[in-house]
N, C-alpha and C positions, 0 to 999 in steps of 0.2 A: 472595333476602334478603341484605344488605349490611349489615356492620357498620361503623360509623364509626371510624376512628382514627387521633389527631392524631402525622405526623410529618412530621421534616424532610425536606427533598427531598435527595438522595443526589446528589452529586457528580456521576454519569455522566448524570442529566439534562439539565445545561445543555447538554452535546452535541448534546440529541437534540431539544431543543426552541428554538426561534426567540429571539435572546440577548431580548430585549423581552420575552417572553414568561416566559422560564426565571428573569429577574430579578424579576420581579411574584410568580411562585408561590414563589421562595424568600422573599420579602420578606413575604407573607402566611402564612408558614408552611403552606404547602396541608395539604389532609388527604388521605389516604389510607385505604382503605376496605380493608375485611374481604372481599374477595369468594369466592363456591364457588366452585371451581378446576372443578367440573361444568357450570358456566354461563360458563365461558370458551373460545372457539372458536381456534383458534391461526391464527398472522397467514398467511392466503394469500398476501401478497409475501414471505414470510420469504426472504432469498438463501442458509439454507443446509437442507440437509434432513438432514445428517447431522453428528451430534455422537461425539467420542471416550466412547466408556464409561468406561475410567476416567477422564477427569476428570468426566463428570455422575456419578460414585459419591462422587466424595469429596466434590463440592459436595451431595450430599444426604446424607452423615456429616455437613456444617459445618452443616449444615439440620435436622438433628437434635438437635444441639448446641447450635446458637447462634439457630436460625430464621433467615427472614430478613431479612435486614441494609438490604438494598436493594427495594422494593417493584418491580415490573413496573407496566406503563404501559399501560393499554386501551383500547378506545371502545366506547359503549355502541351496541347492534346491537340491530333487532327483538326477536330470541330469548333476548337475554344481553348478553353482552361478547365482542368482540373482541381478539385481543393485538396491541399495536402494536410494542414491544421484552418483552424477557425470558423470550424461548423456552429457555435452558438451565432459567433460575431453575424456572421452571415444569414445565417436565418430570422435574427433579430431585426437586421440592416433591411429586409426585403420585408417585414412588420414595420419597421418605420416606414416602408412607401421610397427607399433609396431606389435609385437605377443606377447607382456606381458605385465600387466600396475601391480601398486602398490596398494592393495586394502584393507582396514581394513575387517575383516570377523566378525560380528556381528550375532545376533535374533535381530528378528523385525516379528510385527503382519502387516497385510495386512495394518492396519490404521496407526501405526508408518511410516509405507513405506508411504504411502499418505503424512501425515502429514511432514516429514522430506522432502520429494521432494517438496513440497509448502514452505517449510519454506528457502530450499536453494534458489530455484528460486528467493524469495520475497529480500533474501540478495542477491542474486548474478549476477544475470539478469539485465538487462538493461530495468525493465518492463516499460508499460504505466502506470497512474493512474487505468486506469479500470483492468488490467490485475493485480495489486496490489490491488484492490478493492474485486474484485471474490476473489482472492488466500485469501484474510482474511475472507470473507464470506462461504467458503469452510473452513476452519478453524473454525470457529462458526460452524457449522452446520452437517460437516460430519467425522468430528474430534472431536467432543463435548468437545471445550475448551471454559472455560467462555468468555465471554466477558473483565472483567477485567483483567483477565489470559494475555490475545490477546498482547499485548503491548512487557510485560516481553517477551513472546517467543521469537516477529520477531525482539527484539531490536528498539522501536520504542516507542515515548512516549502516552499515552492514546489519546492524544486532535488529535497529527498525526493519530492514527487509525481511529480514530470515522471523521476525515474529511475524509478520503478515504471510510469508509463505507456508508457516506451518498450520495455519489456520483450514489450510486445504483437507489436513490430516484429521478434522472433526467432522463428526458424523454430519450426512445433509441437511437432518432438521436443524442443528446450532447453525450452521453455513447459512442457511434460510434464518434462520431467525437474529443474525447480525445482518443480512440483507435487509430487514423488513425493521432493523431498529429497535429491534425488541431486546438485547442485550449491547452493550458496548464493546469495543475493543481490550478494556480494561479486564471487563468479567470474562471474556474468551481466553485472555493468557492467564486466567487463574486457571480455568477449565481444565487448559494443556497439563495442571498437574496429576490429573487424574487418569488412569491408565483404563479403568475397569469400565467400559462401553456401558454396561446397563446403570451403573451408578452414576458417570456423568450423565447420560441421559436425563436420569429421576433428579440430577442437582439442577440440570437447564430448565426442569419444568417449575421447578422450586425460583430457580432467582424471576422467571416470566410470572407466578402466580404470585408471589409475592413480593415482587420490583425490589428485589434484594440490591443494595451497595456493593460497589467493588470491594470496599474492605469485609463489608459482610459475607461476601464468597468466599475471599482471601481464608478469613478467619475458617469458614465452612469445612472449603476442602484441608487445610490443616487439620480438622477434627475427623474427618472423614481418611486420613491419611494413616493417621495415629491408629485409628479404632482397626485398622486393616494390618498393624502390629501384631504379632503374639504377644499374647499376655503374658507378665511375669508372675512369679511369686510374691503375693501382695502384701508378704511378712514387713514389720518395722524395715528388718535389713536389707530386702528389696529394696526398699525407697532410695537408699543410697549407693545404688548399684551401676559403675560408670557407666553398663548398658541404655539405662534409663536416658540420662542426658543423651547418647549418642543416637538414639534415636530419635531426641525432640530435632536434633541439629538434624539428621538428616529430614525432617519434613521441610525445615526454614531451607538448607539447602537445595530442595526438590522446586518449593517455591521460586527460588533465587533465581535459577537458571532454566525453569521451565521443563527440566524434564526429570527424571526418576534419578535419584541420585541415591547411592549404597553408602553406609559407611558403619565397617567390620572392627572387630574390635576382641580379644581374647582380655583374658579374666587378667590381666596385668595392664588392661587397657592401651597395649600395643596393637596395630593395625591400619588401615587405610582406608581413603575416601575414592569412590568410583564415581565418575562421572561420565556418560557415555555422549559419542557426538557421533556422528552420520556421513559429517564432510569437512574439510577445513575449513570454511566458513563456519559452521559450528564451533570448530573446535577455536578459531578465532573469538570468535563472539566470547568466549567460556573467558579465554586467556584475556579479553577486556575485562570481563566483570568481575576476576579475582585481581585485576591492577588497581581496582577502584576502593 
């Protein structure tokens, strides 16, 4: 049994619903329904299984207080309802003791459900890097949304995705140890300038044992970049040897754009800068940071 009642759609649905779509239900003022929170089945794709207690405590004090705000979003199923988003709402709502929550009654294919549950968590969670890393990798991959696509969805602009997806590319103890909070997002894209596996390694134990700063890594790998130079001749007239500068710029360029950057140069200081990318999204991302 299903009560009827007339409300606005909430902000975090045009996310989660197809722009076409999400613009028709707000223009029509959709309704939302009364439904028993006993006749709703919780989403089998849901991507997380585990929520922080205290925060589902305080969202069911504000559920107390205030109800709620933002209805959850369902499909209706043989037995009941299924949930498509709003697995905290929900769990909170049955901790305050409700027996009805607010809920939009939609269709959705098993991959919509996948894809809209990743897409809220990624807005709405309080994830880690890696845990926003998978959710877009899952998105690429079992969602078959392009690559270029990827941005537009989660609200996020190209250069931000494609640094969280390269993140996949470090070894599993850094992957594990920005899951667990032990380094930031910040110290992870210095990382990426590092090429030589057992030296990033020994640099990840160095910023964990000694809770190094992001500029302090920054600075790090710069010095650790440099000393992986050939040496020159450390005559007076060495020092003033265009070589020299052109390899300080290539480390601040390696920095720059996160990945190994060349720059060649003959004894008349003619020559070129190489920059390697993987995909036009890369090579996008590149073509923004030198407009800037």
């Amino acid at each position: 049994m299903i009560n009827k009642k007339r409300m606005g759609l909430g902000r975090g649905l045009g996310a989660l619903l197809p722009e076409k779509q999400a613009e028709e239900q707000i223009e029509n003022n959709v309704d939302a329904y009364e439904i028993a929170i006993d006749n709703i089945e919780t989403n089998p794709f849901q991507p997380r299984s585990n929520f922080d207690s205290t925060s589902l405590n305080e969202l069911k004090e504000s559920i107390q207080v205030q109800g709620i705000i933002q209805p959850i979003t369902v499909r209706k199923i043989a037995n009941g309802y299924q949930l498509i988003s709003g697995e905290r709402r929900l769990q909170a709502s049955k901790l305050a003791g409700l027996s009805k929550i607010p809920a939009y009654v939609r269709e959705a294919t098993e991959q919509q459900m996948l894809e809209m549950g990743l897409i809220e968590n990624i807005q709405r969670e309080n994830l880690n890097p890696m845990e926003v890393a998978i959710a877009y990798q899952r998105l690429l991959q079992e969602c078959n949304i392009k690559q270029e696509e990827l941005g537009s969805r989660v609200g996020k602009d190209r250069s931000t995705v494609n640094n969280y997806l390269r993140l996949l590319n470090l070894p599993t103890i850094i992957q594990t140890g920005l899951a667990e909070k032990k380094l930031s997002m910040g110290h992870a894209r210095a990382l990426l300038g590092i090429e030589d596996e057992n030296i990033l390694l020994k640099t990840y134990q160095e910023i964990v044992n000694k809770e190094l700063s992001v500029r302090k890594v920054e600075e790090l790998v710069r010095a650790l970049n440099a000393d992986l130079k050939p040496k020159t001749n450390s005559s007076p007239k060495s020092q003033s040897n265009p070589k020299v500068v052109l390899e300080e710029l290539q480390i601040k360029l390696s920095q720059l754009f996160s990945r190994k950057v060349a720059v060649l140069a003959d004894s008349k200081s003619k020559g070129e800068i190489k920059i390697p990318f993987a995909s036009k999204e890369e090579l996008d991302e590149i073509l923004e940071k030198l407009k800037k």
